[in-house]
FIPA-208251 format. One record per residue (C-alpha): residue in one letter; x negated, y negated, z; residue number from 1. Coordinates in Angstrom, 3 decimals. Last residue first. Layout:
REM residues N
REC  semi         X         Y         Z  vextor
REC     a         X         Y         Z     NUM
...
This chain:
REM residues 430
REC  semi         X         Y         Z  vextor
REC     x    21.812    10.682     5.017     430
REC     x    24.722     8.606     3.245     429
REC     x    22.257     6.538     0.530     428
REC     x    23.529     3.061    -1.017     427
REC     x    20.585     0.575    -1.537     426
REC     x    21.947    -2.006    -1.075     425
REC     x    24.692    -1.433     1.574     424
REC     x    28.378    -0.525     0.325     423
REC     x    30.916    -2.484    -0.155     422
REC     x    33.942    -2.145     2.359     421
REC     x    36.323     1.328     2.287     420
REC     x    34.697     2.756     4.675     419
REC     x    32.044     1.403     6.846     418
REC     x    28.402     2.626     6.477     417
REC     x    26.312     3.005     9.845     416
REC     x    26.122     6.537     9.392     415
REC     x    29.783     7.039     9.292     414
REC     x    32.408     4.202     9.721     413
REC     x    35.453     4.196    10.237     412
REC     x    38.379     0.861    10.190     411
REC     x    41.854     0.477    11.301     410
REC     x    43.663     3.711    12.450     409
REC     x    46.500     3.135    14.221     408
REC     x    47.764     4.748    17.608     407
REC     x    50.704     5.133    19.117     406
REC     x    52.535     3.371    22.059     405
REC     x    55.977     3.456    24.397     404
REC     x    57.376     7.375    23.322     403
REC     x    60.496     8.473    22.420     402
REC     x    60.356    12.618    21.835     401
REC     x    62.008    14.784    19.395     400
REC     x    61.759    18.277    18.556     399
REC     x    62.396    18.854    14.830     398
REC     x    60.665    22.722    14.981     397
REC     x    57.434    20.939    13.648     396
REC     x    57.451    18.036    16.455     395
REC     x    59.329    14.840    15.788     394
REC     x    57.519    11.507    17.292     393
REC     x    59.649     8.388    18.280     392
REC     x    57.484     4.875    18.801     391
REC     x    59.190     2.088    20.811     390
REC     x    56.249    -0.910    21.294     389
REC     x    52.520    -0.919    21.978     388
REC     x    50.190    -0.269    18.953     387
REC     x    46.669     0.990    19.889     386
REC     x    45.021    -0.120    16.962     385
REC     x    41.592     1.854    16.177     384
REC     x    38.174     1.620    15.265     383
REC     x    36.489     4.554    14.970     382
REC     x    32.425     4.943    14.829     381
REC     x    29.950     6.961    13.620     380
REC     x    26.624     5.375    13.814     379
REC     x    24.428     8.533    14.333     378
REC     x    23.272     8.531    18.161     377
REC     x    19.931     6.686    19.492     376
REC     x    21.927     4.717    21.341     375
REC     x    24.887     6.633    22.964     374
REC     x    28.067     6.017    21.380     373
REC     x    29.035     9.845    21.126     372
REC     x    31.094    12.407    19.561     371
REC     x    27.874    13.439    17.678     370
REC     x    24.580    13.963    18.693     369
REC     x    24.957    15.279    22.600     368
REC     x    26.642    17.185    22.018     367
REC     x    26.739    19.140    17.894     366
REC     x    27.553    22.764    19.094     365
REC     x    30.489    23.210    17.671     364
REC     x    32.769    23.723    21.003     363
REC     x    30.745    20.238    22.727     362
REC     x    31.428    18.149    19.669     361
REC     x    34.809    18.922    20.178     360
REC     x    35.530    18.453    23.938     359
REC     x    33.596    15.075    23.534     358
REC     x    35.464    13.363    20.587     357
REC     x    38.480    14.242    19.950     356
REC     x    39.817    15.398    23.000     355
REC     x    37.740    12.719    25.125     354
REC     x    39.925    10.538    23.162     353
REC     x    43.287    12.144    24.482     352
REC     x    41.790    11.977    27.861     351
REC     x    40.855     8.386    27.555     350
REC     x    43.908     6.703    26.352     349
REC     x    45.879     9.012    29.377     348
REC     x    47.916    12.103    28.830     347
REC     x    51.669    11.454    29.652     346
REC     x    53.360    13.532    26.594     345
REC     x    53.802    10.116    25.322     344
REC     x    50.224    10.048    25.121     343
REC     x    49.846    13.179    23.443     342
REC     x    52.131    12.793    20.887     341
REC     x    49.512     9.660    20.100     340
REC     x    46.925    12.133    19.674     339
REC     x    49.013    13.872    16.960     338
REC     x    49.283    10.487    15.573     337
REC     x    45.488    10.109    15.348     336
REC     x    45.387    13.263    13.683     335
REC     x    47.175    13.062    11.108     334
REC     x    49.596    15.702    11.537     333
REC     x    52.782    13.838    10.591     332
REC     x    55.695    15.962    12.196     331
REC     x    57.922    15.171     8.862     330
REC     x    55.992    16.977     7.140     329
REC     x    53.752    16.098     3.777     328
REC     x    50.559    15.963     5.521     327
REC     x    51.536    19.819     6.418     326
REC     x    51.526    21.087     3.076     325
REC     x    48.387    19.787     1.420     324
REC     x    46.242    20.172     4.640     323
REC     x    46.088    18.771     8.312     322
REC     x    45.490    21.277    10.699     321
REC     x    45.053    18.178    12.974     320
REC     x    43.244    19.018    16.418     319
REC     x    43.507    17.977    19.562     318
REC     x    40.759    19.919    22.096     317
REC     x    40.627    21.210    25.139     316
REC     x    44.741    21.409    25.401     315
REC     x    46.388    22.094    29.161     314
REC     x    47.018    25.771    29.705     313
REC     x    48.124    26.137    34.242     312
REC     x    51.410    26.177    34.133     311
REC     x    52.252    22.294    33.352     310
REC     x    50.682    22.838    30.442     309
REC     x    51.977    25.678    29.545     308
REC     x    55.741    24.206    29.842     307
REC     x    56.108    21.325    28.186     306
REC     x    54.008    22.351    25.563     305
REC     x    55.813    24.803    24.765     304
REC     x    58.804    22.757    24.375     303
REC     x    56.880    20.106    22.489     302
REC     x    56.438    22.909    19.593     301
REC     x    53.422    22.589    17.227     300
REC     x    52.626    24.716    14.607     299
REC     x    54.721    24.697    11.874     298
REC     x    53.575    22.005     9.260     297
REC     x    49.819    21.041    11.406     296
REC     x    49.036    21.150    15.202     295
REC     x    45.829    22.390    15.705     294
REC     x    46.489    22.131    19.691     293
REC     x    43.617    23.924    20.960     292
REC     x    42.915    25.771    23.918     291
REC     x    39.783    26.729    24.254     290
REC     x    39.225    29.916    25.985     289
REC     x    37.041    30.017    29.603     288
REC     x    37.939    32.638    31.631     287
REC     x    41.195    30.770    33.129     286
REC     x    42.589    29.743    29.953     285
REC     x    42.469    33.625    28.377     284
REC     x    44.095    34.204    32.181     283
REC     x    46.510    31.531    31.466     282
REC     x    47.575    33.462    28.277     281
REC     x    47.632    36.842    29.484     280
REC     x    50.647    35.859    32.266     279
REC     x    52.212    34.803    29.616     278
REC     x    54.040    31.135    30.335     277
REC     x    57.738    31.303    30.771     276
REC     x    60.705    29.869    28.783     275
REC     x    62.250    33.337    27.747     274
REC     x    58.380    33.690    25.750     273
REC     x    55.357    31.224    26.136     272
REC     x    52.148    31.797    24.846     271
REC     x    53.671    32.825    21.197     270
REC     x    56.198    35.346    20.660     269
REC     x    58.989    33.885    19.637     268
REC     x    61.738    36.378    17.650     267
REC     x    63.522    35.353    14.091     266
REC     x    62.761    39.129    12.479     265
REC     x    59.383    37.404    10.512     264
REC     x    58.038    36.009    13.455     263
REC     x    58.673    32.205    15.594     262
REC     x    56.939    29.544    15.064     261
REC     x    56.767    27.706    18.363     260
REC     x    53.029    27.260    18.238     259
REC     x    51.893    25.398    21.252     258
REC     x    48.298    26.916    21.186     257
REC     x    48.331    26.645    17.628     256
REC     x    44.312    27.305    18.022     255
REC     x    43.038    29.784    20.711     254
REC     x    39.474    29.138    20.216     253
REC     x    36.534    31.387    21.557     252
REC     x    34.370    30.054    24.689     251
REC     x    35.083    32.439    26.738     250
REC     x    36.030    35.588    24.790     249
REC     x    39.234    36.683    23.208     248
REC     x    40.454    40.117    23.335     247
REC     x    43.196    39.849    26.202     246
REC     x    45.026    36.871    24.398     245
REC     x    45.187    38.880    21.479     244
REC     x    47.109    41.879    23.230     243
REC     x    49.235    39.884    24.955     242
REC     x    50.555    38.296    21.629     241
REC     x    50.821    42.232    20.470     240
REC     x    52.964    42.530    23.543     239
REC     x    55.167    40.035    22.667     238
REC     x    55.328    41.151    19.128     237
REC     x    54.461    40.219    15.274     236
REC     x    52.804    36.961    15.834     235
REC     x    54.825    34.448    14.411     234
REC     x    52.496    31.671    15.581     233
REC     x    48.920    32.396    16.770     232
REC     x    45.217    31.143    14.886     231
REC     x    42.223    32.401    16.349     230
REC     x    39.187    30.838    15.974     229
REC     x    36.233    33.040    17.309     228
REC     x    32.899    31.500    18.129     227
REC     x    29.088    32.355    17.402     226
REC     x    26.601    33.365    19.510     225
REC     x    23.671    33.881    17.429     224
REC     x    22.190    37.314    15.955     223
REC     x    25.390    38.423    13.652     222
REC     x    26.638    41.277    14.975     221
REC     x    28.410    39.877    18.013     220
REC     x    30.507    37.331    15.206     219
REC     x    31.349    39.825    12.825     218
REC     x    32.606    42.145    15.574     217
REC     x    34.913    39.525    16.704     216
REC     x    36.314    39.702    12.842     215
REC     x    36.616    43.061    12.503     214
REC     x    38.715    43.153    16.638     213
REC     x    40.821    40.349    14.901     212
REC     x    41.719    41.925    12.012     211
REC     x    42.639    45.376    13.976     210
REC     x    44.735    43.746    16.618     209
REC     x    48.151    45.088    14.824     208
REC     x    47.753    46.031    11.259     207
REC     x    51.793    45.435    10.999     206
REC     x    51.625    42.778     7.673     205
REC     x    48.602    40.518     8.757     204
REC     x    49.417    37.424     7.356     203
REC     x    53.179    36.955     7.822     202
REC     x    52.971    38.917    11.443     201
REC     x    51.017    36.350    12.437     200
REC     x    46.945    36.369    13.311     199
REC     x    45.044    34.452    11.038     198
REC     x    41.323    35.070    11.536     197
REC     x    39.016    32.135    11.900     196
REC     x    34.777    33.165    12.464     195
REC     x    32.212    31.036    13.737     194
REC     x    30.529    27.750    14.566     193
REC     x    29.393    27.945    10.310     192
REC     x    26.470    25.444     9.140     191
REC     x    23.411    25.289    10.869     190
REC     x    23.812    28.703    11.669     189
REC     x    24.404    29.771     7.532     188
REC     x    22.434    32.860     7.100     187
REC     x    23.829    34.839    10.118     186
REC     x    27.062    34.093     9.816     185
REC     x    27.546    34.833     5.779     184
REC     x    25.615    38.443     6.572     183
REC     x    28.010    38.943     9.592     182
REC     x    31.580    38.514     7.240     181
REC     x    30.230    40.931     4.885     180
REC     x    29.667    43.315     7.379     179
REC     x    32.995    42.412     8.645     178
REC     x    34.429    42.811     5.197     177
REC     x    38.260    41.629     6.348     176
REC     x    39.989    42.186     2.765     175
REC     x    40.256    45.555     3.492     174
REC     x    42.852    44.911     5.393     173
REC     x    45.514    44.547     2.836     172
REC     x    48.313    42.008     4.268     171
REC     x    45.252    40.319     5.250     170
REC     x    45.145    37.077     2.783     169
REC     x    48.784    36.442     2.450     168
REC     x    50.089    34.608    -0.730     167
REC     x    50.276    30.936     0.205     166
REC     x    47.546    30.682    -0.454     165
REC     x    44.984    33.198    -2.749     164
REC     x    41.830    31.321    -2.056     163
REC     x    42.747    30.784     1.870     162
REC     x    39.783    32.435     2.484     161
REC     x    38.531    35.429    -0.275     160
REC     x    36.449    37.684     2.012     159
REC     x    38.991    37.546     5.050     158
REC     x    37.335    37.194     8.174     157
REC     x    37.234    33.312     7.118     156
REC     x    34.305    31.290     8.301     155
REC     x    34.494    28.725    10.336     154
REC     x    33.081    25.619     8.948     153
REC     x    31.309    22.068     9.373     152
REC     x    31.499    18.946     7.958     151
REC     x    29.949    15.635     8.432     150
REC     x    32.158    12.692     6.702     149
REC     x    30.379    11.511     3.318     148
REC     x    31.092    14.624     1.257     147
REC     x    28.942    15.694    -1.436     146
REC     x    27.080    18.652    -0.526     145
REC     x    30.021    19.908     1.418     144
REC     x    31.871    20.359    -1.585     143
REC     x    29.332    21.451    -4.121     142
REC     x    26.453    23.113    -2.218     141
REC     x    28.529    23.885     0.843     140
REC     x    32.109    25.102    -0.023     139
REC     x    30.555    26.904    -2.799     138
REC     x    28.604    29.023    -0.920     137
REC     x    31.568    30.291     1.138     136
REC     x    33.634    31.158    -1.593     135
REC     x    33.181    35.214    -1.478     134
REC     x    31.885    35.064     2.598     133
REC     x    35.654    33.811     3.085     132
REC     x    36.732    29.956     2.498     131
REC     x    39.269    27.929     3.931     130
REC     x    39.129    29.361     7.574     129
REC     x    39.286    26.210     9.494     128
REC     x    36.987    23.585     7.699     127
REC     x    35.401    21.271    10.645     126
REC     x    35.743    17.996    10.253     125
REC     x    33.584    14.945    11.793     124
REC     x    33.651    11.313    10.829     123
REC     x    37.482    11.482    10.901     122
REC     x    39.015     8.074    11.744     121
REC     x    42.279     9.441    10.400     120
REC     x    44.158     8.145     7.627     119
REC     x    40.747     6.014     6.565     118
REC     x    39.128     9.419     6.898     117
REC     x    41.430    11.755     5.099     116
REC     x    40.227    10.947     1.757     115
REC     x    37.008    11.724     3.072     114
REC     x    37.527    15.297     3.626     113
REC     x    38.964    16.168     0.254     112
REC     x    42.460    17.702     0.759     111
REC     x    42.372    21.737     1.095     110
REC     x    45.329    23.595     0.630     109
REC     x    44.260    25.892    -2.493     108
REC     x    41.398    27.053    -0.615     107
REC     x    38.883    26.312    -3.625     106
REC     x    39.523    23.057    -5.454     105
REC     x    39.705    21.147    -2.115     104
REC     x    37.886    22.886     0.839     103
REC     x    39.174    20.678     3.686     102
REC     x    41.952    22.093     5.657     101
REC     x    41.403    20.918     9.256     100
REC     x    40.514    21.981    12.681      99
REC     x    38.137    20.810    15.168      98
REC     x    38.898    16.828    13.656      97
REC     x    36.242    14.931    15.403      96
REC     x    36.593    11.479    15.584      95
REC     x    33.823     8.554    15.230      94
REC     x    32.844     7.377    18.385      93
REC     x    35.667     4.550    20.034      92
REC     x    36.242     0.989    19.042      91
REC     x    39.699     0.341    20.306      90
REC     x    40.878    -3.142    18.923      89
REC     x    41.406    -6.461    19.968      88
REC     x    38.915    -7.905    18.764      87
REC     x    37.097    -5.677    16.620      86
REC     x    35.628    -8.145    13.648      85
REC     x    33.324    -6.156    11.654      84
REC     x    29.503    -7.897    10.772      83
REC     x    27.168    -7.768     8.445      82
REC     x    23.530    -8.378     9.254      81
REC     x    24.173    -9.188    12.341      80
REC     x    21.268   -10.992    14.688      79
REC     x    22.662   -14.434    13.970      78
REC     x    25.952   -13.562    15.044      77
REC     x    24.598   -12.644    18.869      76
REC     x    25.047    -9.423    20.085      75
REC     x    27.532    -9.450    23.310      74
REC     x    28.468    -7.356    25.983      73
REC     x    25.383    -4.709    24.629      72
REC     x    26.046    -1.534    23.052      71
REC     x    22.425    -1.517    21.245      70
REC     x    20.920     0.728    18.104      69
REC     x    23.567     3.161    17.113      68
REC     x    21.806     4.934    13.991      67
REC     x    22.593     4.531    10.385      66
REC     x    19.191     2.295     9.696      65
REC     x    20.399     0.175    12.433      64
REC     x    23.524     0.138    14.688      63
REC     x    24.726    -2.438    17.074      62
REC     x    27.522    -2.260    19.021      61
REC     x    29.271    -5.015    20.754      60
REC     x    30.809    -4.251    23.889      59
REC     x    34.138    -5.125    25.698      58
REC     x    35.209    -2.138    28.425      57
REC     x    35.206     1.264    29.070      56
REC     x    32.125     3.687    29.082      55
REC     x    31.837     6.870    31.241      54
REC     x    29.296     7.867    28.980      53
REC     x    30.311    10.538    27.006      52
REC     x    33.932     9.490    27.382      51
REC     x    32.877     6.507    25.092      50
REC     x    36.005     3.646    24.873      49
REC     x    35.095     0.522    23.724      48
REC     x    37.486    -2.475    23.870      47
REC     x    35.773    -4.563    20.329      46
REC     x    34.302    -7.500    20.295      45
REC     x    31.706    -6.816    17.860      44
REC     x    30.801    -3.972    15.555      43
REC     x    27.510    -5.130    14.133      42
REC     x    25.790    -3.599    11.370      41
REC     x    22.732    -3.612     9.681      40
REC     x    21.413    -4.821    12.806      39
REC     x    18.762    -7.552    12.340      38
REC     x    15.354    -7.875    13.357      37
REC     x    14.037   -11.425    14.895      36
REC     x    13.556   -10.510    18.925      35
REC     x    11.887    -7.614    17.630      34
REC     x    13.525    -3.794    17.613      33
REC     x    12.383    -0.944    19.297      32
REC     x    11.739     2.018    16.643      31
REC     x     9.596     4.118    18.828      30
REC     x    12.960     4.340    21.210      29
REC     x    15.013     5.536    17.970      28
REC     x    12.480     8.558    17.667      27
REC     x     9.529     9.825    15.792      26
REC     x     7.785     6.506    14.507      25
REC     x     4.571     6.326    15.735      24
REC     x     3.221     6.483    12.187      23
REC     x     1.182     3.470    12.384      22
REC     x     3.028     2.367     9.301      21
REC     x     6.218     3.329    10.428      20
REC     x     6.004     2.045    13.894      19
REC     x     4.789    -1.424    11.974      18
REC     x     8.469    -1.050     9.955      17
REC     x    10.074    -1.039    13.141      16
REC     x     8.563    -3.966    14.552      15
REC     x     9.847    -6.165    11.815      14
REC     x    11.920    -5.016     8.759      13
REC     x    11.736    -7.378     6.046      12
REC     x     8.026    -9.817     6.995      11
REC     x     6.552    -6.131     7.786      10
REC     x     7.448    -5.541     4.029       9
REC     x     6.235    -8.207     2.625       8
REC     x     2.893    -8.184     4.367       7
REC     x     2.495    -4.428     3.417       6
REC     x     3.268    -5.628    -0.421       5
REC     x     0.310    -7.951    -0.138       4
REC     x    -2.071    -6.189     1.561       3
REC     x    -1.320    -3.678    -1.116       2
REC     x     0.000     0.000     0.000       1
């Protein structure tokens, strides 16, 4: 480098830049900042809420080359290279949808990830089951690849996903390669949290536990510890429910945990049945299975709700299942209005955050990256409207519930780069 161009360069980007040079630079406290460097982006004003760190109150955030660089109670204008105006507003980390339908082109329910994210504050997804070990690779080099939000998968048990949607994808059983299944685990670990097997009677025919005992096998045969996600709703039999509920592990994830779908001869047999909790179910809860609400075109029943969580299974997580056909219901699954349910439901601004945000990042491994505020964190950020006034929410079986507030989605941005605004010169995402 010319004495020249070096002198130029210092003059741009400061301290930093010398770290660079000197090659000191290894993490974001090598890369203090000088009293005349600016943020690429300052979030100011704003009423942030960070479960991670106990945070509440007005802050401006700065981030810098994508990373959150100061949360400070004020950043002067002068110091912001561009600048968003959250007065007003919640400014919260980015969201993270646990699961979601986003394998466009190859699920056949998938929307593209980061069409959702101005609907959602989404700088997180994880793809529930879309693709099998068939489509897997394809998920990652060309949709994955290309998508600004993060994104991460379970696996299908199934070989072929949700390819052949809405036409089941275990009526024939040997469709769940667990083998098959392994070998995709244990070459994508930066990738996959684990395996999702869909577990009503209108995907598995009458093959009883079987699917889900292939695909927990998958996961203990593939070298790490990955998770189960196990979707419920419609499952064939009360005692078959049990029987689920027995096999998963701590740390797995019971998702539709409020499912009021019922099966294929009209009967519920989800986690609550004649208006009680199973007895299964709260022990699953009490061992250490996620509950999650993945609430979606059929899966989400207040009056399940209403009384599992009072019984001992409260939600770990909030989830969408957002995808072709449920965005289109009248329950709305976007997930910021699923956390709004939530609220009325008499869960507090914070705990339904921490539910997208914390609790999430935690299950797929990502804490204490994502999910978070914390300098030295990517700069994924939501910034949301937290609109007081009569609000009525239907659930997917046409429950209905008045509630006093819900939440709007206003701005995201991932790796320092808002959505939707003109991009930064020169445009990269990581």
């Amino acid at each position: 480098m010319s004495a020249l161009s070096r002198r130029n360069f210092l003059a741009l980007t400061g301290s930093a830049a010398a770290a660079v040079l000197s090659g000191r630079f290894t993490t974001s406290a090598d890369a203090a900042m000088g009293p005349a460097d600016k943020f690429d982006l300052v979030i100011k004003g704003g009423d942030v809420l960070d479960p991670s760190q106990s945070l509440r109150g007005k802050r401006d955030i700065g981030i810098r080359w994508g990373m959150i660089e100061a949360i400070e109670p004020e950043i002067p204008a002068a110091r912001a290279s561009k600048t968003i105006d959250a007065a007003g507003k919640l400014v919260t980390p980015g969201l993270i949808d646990l699961h979601c339908h986003v394998y466009p082109y190859g699920s056949a329910i998938g929307i593209p990830a980061d069409e959702l994210v101005q609907y959602q504050c989404t700088t997180t997804v994880v793809s529930a089951g879309d693709a099998g070990v068939n489509n897997l690779a394809a998920l990652r080099r060309y949709i994955v690849a290309q998508t600004r939000a993060r994104m991460y998968a379970f696996v299908h048990i199934a070989n072929n996903g949700l390819s052949a949607f809405p036409v089941a994808e275990l009526y024939n059983i040997d469709n769940a390669q667990m083998e098959a299944c392994a070998m995709a685990l244990a070459e994508n670990p930066d990738f996959l949290i684990g395996v999702k097997v869909r577990m009503s009677e209108n995907v598995i025919f009458k093959h009883g536990l079987e699917p889900l005992k292939r695909a927990i096998q998958a996961c203990e045969m593939c070298g790490w510890p990955a998770r189960m996600m196990v979707h419920i709703g419609g499952v064939e039999t009360g005692e078959l429910m049990s029987g689920i509920l027995d096999l998963l592990r701590p740390g797995d994830v019971l998702t539709h945990a409020y499912s009021g779908a019922p099966n294929i001869a009209g009967a519920f047999t989800n986690i609550v049945q004649d208006g009680k909790l199973l007895p299964a179910a709260l022990a699953a809860k009490q061992r250490g299975v996620i509950f999650d609400v993945g609430h979606g075109g059929g899966s989400f029943d207040f009056t399940v709700a209403e009384v599992a969580i009072p019984a001992g299974c409260a939600p770990d997580t909030i989830s969408s299942d957002i995808h072709v056909f449920s965005g289109n219901s009248p329950g709305m699954p976007y997930l910021p209005w699923v956390m709004s349910k939530f609220l009325t439901m008499g869960y507090s601004l914070e705990q339904v955050v921490t539910m997208t945000t914390t609790a999430p990042a935690k299950i797929i491994n990502r804490a204490p990256k994502i999910g978070t505020l914390q300098i030295g964190a990517p700069g994924d950020v939501a910034i949301m409207e937290l609109v007081e006034g009569p609000v009525s929410f239907v659930d997917t079986r046409n429950n209905k519930r008045d509630g006093k507030a819900y939440l709007k989605p206003v701005q995201t941005v991932i790796n320092g780069v808002p959505f939707g605004r003109p991009y930064q010169s020169p445009f990269a995402v990581r």
